[in-house]
C-alpha positions in Angstrom: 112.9 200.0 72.9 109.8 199.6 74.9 106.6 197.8 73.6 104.2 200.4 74.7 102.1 203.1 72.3 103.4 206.6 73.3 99.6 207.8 73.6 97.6 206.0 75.1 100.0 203.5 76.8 98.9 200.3 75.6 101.3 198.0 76.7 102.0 193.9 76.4 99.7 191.7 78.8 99.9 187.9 79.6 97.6 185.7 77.7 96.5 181.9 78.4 95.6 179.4 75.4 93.4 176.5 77.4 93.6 173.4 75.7 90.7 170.4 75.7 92.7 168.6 78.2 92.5 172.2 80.1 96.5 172.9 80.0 96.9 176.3 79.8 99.9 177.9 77.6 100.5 181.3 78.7 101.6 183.5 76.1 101.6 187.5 75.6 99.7 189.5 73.2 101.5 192.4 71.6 100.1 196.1 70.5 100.4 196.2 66.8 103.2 199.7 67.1 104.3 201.2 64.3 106.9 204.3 64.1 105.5 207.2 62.8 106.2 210.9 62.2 104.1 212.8 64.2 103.9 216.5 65.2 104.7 216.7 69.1 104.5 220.1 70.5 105.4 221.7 67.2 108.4 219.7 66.5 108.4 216.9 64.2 109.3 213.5 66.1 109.6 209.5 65.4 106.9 207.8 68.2 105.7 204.4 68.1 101.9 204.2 68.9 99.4 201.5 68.1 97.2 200.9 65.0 94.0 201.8 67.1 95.1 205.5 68.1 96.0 206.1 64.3 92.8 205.2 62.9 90.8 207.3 65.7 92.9 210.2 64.6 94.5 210.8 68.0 98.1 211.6 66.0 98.2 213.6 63.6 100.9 212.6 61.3 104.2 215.0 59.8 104.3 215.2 56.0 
């Protein structure tokens, strides 16, 4: 299952933590996705987007 929001793509990136002693611990920052039921060209449809399209109102959700 891919980590990317069906909308607008959002999509893991590489992050670096930098220490005092200026080591650097690379991590990656996820999308917050969750799987919703959404209508998709009429049809009613599981996709996973991000919290941020959601609150914008870019889905509009099945019921």
């Amino acid at each position: 299952m891919a980590k990317h929001c069906e909308i607008c793509g959002k999509a893991p990136r590489k992050s670096a933590d930098r220490s005092f002693s200026n080591k650097q611990n690379v991590h990656t920052q996820e999308p917050n996705l969750q799987s919703v039921k959404a209508l998709v060209n009429g049809s009613v449809k599981r996709i996973r987007v991000c919290t941020s399209c959601i609150k914008a109102g870019k889905v509009t959700k099945a019921i």
